[in-house]
N, C-alpha and C positions, 0 to 999 in steps of 0.2 A: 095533587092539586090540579083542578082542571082550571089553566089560564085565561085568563079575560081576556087577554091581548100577549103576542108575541111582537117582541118589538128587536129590533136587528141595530148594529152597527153599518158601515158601511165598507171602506177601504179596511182591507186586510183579514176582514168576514167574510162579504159575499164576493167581491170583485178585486182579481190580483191587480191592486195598483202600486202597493209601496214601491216595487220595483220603479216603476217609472217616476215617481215622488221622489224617488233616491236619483235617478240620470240628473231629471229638472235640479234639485237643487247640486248638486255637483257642476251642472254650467252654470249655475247662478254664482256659488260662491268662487266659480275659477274668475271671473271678471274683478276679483279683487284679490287671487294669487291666491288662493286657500285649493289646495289638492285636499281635497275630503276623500277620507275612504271610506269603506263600508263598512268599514268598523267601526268609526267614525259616526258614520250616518247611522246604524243599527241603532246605536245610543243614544242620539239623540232625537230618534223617530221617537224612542219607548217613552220619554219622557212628558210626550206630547205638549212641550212648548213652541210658545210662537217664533217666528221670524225674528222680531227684535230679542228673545233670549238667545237663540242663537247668535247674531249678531254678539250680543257681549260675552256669549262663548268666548269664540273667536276672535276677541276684544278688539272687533269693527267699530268706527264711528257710527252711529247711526244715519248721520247723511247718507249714508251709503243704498240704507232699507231701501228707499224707490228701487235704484237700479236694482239691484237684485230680487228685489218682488216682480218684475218687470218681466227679467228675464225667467226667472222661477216657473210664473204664469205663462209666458209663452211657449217655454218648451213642453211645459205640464199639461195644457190644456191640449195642445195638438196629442200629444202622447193618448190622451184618457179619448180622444176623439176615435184613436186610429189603432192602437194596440190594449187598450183596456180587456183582459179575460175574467169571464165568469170564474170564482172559486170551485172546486168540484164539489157537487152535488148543491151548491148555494140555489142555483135556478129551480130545483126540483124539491127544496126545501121552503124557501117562498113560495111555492105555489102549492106546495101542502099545509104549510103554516095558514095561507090566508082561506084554505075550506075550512078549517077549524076554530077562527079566532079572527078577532082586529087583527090587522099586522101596522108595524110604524116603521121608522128608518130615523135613527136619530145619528148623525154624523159630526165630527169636526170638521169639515169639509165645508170648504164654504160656496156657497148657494151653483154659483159658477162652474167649480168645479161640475157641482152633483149634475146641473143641466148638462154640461158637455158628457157627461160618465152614460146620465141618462139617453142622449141622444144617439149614443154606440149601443148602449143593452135596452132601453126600455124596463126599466127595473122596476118602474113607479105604477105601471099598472098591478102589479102585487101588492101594492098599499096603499093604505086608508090616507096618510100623510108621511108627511119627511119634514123633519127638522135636522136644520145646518146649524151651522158657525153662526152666520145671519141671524137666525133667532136667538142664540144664546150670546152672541158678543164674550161680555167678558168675565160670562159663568159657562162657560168651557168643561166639559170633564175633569176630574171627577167631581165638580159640584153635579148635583145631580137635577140642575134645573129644566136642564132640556129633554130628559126623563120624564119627571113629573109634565111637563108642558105637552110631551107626546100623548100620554094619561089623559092629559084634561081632554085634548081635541079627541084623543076616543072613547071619551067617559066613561073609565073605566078605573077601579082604585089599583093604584098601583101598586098596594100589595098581591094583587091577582095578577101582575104581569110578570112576563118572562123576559130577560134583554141578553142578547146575544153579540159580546165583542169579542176582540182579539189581543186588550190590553189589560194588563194593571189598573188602570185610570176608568177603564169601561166597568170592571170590575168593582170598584169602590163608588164610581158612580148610581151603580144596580145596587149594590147596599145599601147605600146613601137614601137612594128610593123607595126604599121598602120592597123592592123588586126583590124577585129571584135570578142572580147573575150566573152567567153560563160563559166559562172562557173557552174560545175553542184557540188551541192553540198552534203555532207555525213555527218556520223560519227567523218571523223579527219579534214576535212573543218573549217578552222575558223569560227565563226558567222557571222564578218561585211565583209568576203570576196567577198564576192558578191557585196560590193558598188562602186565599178571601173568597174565591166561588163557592157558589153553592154547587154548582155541575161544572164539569170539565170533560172535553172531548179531544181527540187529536182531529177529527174531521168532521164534517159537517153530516155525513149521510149518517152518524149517531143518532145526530137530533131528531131523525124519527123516533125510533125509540124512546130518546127521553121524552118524545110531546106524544107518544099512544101510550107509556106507561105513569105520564101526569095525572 
């Protein structure tokens, strides 16, 4: 299939951040006595729910969610400002993806973040558009609305597109779309996430391959 548009994930694709999305929330929930660990935190990254689920994880009051969004955000945004790393091979893969194709960025990530992430790498000149959190509210992954929505703005059917994440949720998302999903996978990747892809890689410098023999 030669794709219409490749369209990307964001944290845990192109740019090592979970790590520091892992610190951030670790001081955010110490302020209410929760030692999170990272086994802890691994599980409940994958599941990709919000702050208040966690919260009733935790079985926190919800008065609580400000302060800890608060702090969440403070330590997370300096982090993504000052230590945010390119994934390997991710920068040389957008900039191959975008001579052959629309490129998109559809993230959970909400808009804030992505500008501070932006402001360390510059990532957004490899594409056409980026959709966050912000656009999708509270059709989130895996509904596949911010998928199709990346589609619409580069008008393109998104049965012709390719989306490339790092989760289960990315994963059923791209199905969801008529997309072809591609899990590349890591460290906070579940194990069986990759059994709904259509491609699956251990690294990024694959996806050549998979987009010159598309």
């Amino acid at each position: 299939m030669n794709f219409h548009a490749i369209i990307f994930d964001l944290d845990g694709t192109l740019v090592e951040t979970v790590d520091l999305y892992e610190e951030a929330c670790m001081e955010a929930f110490a302020l209410v006595k929760i030692k999170m660990t990272k086994s802890e935190f691994s599980t409940l990254y994958k599941t990709g729910w919000s702050l208040p689920q966690w919260l009733t994880h935790y079985c926190i009051d919800n008065t609580e969610e400000e302060k800890l969004r608060a702090k969440r955000d403070e330590v997370y945004l300096r982090l993504l400002k000052t230590k945010a790393k390119w994934r390997q091979g991710a920068e040389p893969i957008l900039s191959y993806a975008k001579n052959i194709a629309p490129t998109a960025i559809v993230t959970g990530a909400w808009k804030k973040y992505v500008e501070a992430l932006d402001e360390n790498m510059q990532f957004s000149r490899y594409t056409e558009t980026i959709i966050t959190a912000d656009d999708m509210q509270e059709r989130m992954k895996p509904d596949p609305y911010g998928l199709t929505l990346a589609a619409k703005k580069l008008k393109v059917d998104p049965h012709r597109c390719l989306y490339v994440g790092d989760q289960e949720f990315d994963v059923a998302a791209a199905n969801a779309a008529g997309m072809v999903s591609c899990l590349v996978q890591h460290t906070y990747t579940g194990k069986d996430a990759h059994k709904n892809a259509k491609l699956h890689t251990n690294n990024l410098e694959d996806l050549v391959k998979i987009l010159q023999s598309a």
